[in-house]
MILO-152873 format. One record per atom (N, C-alpha, C, CB): x, y, z; atom name. Coordinates in steps of 0.1 Angstrom, whole numbers, plus 5000, padded with zeros to 4 digits. Glycine has a CB too. Example, Ala and Ser with C-alpha at 12.3 -4.5 7.8 and 13.67 -1.06 7.14 Angstrom:
BEGIN
xx:5132 | yy:4943 | zz:5078 | at:N
xx:5123 | yy:4955 | zz:5078 | at:CA
xx:5132 | yy:4967 | zz:5078 | at:C
xx:5113 | yy:4955 | zz:5090 | at:CB
xx:5128 | yy:4978 | zz:5071 | at:N
xx:5137 | yy:4989 | zz:5071 | at:CA
xx:5129 | yy:5000 | zz:5079 | at:C
xx:5141 | yy:4994 | zz:5057 | at:CB
//
This chain:
BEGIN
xx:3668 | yy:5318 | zz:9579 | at:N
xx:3678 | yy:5308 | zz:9583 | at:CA
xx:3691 | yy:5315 | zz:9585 | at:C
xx:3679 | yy:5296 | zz:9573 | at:CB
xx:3695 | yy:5313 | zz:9600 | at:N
xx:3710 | yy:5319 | zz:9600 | at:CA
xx:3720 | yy:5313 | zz:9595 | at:C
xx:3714 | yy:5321 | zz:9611 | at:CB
xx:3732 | yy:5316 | zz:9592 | at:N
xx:3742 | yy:5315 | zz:9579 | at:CA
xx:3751 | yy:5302 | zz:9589 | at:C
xx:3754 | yy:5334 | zz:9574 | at:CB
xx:3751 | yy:5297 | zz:9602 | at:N
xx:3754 | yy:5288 | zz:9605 | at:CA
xx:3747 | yy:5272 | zz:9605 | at:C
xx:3756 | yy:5292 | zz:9614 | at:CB
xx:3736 | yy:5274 | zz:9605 | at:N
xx:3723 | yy:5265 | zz:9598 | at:CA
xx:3727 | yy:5261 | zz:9588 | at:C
xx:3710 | yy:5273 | zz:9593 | at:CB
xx:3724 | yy:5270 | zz:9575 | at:N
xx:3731 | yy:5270 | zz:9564 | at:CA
xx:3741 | yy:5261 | zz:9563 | at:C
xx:3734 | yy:5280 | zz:9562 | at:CB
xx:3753 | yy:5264 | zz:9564 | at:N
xx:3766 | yy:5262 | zz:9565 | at:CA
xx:3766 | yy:5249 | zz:9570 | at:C
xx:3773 | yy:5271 | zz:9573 | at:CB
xx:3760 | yy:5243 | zz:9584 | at:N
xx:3756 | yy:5230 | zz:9586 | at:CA
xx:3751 | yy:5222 | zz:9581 | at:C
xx:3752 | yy:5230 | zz:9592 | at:CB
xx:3738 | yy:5225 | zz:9579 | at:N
xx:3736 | yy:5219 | zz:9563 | at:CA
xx:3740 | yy:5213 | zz:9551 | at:C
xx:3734 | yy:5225 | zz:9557 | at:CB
xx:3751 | yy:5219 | zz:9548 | at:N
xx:3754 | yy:5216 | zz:9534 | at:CA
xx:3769 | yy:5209 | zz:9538 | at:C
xx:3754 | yy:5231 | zz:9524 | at:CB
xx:3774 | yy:5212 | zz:9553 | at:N
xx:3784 | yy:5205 | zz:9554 | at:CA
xx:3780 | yy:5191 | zz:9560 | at:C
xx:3793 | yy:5212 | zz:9560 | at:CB
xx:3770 | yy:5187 | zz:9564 | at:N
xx:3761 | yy:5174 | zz:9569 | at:CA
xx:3756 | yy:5170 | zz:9555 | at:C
xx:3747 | yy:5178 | zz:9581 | at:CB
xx:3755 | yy:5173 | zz:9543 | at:N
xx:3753 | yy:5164 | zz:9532 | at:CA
xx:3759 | yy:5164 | zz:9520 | at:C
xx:3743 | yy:5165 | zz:9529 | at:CB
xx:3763 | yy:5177 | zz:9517 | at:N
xx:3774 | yy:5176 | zz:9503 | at:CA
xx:3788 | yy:5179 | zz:9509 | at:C
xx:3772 | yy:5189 | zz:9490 | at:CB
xx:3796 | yy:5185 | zz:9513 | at:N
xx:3811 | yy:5178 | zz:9518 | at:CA
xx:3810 | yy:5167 | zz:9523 | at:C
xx:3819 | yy:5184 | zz:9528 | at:CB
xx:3801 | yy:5162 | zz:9531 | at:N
xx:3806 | yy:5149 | zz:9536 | at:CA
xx:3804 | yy:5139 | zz:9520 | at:C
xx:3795 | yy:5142 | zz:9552 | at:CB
xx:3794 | yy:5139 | zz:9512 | at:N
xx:3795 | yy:5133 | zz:9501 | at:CA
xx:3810 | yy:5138 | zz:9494 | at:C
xx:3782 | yy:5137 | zz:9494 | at:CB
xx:3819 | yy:5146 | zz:9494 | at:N
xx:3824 | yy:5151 | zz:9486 | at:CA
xx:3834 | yy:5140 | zz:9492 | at:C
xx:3824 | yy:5166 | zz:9485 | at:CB
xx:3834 | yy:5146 | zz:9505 | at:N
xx:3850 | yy:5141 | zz:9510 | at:CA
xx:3848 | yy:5125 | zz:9512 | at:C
xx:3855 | yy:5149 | zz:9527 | at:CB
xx:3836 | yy:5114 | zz:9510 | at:N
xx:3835 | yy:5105 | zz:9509 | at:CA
xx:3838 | yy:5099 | zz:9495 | at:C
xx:3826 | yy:5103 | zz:9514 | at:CB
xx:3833 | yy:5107 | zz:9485 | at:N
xx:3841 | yy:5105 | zz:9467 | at:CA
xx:3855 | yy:5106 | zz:9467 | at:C
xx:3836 | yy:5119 | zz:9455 | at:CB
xx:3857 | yy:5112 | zz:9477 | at:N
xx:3879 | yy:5117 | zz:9478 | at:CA
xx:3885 | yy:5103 | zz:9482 | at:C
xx:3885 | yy:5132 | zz:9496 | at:CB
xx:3876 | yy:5103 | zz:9494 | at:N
xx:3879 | yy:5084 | zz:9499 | at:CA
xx:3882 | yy:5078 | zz:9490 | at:C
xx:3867 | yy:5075 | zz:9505 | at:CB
xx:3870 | yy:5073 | zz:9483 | at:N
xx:3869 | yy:5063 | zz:9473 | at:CA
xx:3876 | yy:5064 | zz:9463 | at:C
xx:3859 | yy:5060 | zz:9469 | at:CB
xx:3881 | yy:5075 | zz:9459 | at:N
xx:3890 | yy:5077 | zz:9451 | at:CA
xx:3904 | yy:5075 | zz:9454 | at:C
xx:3888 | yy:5088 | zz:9448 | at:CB
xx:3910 | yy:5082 | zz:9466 | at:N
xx:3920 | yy:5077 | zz:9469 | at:CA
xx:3927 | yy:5065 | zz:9465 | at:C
xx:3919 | yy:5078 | zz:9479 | at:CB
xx:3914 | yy:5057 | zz:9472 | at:N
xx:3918 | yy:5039 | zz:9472 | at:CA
xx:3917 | yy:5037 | zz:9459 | at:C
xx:3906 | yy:5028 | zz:9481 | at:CB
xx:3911 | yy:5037 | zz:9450 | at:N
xx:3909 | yy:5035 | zz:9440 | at:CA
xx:3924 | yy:5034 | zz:9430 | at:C
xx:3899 | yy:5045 | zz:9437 | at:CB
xx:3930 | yy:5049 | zz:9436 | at:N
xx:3937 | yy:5055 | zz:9430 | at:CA
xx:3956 | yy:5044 | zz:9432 | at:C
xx:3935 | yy:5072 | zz:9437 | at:CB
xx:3953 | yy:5048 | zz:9448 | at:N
xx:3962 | yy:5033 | zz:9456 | at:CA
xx:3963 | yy:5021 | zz:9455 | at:C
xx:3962 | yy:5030 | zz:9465 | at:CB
xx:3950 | yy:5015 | zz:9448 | at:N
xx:3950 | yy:5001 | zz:9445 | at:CA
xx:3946 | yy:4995 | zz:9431 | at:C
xx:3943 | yy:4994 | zz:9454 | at:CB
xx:3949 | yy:5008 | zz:9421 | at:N
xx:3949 | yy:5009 | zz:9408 | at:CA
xx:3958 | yy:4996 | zz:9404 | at:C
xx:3953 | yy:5024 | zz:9403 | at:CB
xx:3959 | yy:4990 | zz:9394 | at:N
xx:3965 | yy:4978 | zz:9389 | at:CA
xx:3981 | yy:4979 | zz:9384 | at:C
xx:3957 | yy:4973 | zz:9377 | at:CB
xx:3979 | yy:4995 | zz:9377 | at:N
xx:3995 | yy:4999 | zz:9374 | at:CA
xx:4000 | yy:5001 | zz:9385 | at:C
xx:3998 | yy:5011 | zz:9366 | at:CB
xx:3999 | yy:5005 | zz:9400 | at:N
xx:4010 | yy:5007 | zz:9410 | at:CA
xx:4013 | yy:4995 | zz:9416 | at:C
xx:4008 | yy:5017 | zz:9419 | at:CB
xx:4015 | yy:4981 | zz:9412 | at:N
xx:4025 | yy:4975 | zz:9420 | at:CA
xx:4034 | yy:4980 | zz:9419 | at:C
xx:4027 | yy:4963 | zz:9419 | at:CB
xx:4040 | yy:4980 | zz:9409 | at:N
xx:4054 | yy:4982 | zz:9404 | at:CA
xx:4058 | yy:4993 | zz:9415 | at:C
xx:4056 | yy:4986 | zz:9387 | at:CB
xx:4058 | yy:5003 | zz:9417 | at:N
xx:4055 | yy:5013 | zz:9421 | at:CA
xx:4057 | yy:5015 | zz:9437 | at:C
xx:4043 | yy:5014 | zz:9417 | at:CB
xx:4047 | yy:5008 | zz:9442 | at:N
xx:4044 | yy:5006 | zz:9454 | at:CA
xx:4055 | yy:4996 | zz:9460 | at:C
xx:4030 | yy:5001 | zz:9455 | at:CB
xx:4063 | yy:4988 | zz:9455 | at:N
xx:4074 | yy:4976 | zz:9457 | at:CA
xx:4084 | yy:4986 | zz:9454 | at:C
xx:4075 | yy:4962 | zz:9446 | at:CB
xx:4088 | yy:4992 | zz:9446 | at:N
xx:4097 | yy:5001 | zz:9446 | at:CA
xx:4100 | yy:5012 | zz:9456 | at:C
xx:4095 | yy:5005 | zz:9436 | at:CB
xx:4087 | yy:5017 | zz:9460 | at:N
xx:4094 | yy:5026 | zz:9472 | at:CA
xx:4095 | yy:5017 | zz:9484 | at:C
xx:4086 | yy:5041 | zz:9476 | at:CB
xx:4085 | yy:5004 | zz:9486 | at:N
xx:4086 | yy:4998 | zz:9495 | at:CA
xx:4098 | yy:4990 | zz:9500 | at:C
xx:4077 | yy:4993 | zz:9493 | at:CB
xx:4109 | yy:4992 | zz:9491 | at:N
xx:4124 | yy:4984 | zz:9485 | at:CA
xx:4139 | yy:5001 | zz:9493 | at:C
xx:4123 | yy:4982 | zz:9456 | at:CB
xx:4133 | yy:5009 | zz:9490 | at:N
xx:4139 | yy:5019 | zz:9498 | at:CA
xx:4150 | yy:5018 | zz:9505 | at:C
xx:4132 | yy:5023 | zz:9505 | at:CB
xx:4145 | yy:5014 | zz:9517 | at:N
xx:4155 | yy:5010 | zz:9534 | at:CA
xx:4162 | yy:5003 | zz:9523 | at:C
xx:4146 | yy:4999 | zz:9551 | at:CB
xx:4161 | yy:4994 | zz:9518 | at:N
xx:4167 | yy:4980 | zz:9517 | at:CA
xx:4182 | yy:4981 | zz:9503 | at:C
xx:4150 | yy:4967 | zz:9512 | at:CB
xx:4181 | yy:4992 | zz:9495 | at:N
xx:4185 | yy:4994 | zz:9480 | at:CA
xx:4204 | yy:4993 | zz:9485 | at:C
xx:4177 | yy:5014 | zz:9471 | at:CB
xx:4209 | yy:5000 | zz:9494 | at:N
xx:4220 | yy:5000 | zz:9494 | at:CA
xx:4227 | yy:4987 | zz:9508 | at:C
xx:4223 | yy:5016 | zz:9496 | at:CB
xx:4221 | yy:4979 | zz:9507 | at:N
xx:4221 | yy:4966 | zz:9515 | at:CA
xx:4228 | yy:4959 | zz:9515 | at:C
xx:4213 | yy:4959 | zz:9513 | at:CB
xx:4239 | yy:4961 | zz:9503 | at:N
xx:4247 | yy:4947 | zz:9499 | at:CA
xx:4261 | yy:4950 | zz:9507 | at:C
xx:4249 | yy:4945 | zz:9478 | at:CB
xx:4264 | yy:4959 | zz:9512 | at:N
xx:4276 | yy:4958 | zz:9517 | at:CA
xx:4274 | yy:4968 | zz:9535 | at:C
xx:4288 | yy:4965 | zz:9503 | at:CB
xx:4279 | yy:4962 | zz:9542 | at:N
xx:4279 | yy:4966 | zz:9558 | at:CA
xx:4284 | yy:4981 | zz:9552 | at:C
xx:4291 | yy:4955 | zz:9571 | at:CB
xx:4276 | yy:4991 | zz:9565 | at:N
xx:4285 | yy:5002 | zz:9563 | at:CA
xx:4294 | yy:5005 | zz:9569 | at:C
xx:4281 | yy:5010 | zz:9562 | at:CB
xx:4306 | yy:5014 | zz:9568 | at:N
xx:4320 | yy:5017 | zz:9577 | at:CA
xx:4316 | yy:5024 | zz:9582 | at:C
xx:4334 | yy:5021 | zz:9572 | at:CB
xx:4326 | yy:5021 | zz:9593 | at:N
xx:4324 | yy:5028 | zz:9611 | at:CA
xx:4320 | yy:5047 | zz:9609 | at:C
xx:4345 | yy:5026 | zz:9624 | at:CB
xx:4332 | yy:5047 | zz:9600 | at:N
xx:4330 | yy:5062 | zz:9598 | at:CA
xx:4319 | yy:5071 | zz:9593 | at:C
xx:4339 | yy:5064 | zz:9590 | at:CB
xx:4313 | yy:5060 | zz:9581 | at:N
xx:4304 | yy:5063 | zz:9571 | at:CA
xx:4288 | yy:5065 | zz:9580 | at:C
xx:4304 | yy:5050 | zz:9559 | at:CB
xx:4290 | yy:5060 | zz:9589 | at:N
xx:4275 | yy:5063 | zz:9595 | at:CA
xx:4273 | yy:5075 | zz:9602 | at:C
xx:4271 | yy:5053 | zz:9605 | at:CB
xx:4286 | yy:5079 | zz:9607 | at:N
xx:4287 | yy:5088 | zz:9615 | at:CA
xx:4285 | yy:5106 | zz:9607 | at:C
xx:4302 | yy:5084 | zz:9622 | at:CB
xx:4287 | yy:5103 | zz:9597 | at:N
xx:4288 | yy:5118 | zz:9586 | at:CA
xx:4269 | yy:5118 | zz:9584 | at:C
xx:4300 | yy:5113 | zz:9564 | at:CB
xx:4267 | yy:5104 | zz:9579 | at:N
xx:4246 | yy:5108 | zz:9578 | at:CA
xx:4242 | yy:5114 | zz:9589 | at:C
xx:4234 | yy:5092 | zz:9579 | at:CB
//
């Protein structure tokens, strides 16, 4: 068996298993119960310095 065979092989059944456990993990990981808090928080970002318009000048220096 040539070493591309091979190589096909094992990437047609165990990386794709592997990188399908990564998946599920991911999500897992993203919709774990401790990160609301978390997830609202960076999702609050744009919004944190909101309370006051900014000056003409002040935009122009960002």
């Amino acid at each position: 068996m040539d070493t591309y065979s091979l190589l096909r092989e094992i990437a047609d059944s165990w990386v794709l298993l592997a990188l399908f456990a990564f998946f599920i993990g991911a999500c897992l990981w993203a919709f774990r119960p401790g990160s609301r808090a978390v997830h609202r928080d960076t999702a609050s970002i744009p919004f944190r310095h909101d309370d006051r318009p900014a000056a003409a000048g002040e935009e122009a220096e960002r």
